[in-house]
C-alpha positions as CSV (number, residue, x, y, z in Angstrom):
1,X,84.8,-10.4,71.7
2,X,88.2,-10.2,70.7
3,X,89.7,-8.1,73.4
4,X,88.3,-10.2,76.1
5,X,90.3,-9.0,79.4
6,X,92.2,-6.5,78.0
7,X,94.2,-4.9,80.5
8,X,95.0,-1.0,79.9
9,X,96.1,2.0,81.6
10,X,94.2,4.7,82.1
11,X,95.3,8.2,84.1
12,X,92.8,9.9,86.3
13,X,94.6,12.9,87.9
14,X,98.6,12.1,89.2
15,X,97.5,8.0,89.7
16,X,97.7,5.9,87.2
17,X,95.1,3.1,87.5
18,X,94.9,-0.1,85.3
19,X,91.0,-0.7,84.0
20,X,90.0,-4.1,82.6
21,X,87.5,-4.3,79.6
22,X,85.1,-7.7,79.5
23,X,81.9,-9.0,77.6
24,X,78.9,-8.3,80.1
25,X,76.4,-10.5,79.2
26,X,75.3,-10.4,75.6
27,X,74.4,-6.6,75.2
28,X,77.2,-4.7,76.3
29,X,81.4,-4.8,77.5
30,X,81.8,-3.4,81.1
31,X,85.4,-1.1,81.8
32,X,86.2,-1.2,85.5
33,X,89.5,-0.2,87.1
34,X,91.3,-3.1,88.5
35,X,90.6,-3.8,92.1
36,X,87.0,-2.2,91.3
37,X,83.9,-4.5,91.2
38,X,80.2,-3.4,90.2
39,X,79.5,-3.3,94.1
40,X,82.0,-1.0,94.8
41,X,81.2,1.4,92.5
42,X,77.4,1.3,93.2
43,X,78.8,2.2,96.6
44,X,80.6,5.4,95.9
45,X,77.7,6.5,94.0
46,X,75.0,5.5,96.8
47,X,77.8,7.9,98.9
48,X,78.5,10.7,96.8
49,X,74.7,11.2,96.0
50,X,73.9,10.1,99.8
51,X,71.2,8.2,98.5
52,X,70.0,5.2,101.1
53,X,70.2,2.1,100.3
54,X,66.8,1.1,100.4
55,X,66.2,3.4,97.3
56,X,68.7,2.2,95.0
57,X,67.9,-0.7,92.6
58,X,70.3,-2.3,90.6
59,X,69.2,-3.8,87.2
60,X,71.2,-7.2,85.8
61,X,70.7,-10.2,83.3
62,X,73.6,-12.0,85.6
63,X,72.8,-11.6,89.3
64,X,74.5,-15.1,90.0
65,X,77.9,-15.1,88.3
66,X,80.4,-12.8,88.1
67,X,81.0,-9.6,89.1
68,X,76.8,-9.0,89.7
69,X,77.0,-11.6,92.6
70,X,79.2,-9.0,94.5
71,X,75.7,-6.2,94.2
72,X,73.7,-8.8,96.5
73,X,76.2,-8.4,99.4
74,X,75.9,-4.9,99.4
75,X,72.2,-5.2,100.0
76,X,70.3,-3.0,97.6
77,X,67.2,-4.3,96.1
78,X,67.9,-6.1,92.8
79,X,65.8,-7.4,89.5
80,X,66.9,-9.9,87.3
81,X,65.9,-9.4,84.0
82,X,66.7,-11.7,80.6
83,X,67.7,-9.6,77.6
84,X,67.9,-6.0,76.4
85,X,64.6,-6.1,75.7
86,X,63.3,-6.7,79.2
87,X,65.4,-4.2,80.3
88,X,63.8,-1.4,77.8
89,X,60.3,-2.4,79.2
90,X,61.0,-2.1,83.0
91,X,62.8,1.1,81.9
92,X,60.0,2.1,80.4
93,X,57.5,0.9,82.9
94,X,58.8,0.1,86.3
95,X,57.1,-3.2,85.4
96,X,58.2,-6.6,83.7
């Protein structure tokens, strides 16, 4: 991907933020704000749905490198899957 790490501003209100754009795994590009991680977002939406924990489930094909590793800490149930395509079927079916 040629814009790997692309830093950008974005405005959401009066604050301006800077977002980051990365390859995330092989299937898609993930756009966080800086200072923002995957677990900290789950967290605000865990919170502003006041969901509990022990419902949520996050879905990932990289649970043990970057930015996924930081969704274990927060401890919410997690599933590993491979490709796209396991993804689809759990969608699909709760089951892999």
């Amino acid at each position: 991907m040629e814009n790997k790490n692309k830093r950008n501003k974005c405005t959401n209100g009066k604050m301006d933020y800077q977002y980051v754009t990365r390859e995330a795994g092989n299937t898609s590009i993930d756009i966080t704000c800086r200072n923002f991680n995957k677990a900290v977002m789950v967290n605000q939406i865990i919170e502003k749905f006041k969901l509990c924990k022990d419902d949520a489930l996050f879905v990932g094909n990289e649970l043990k490198k970057r930015n996924e590793v930081e969704i274990i800490k927060i401890g919410i149930h997690t599933l590993q899957i491979n490709d796209v395509y396991e993804c689809n079927v759990f969608l699909r079916t709760q089951q892999i």
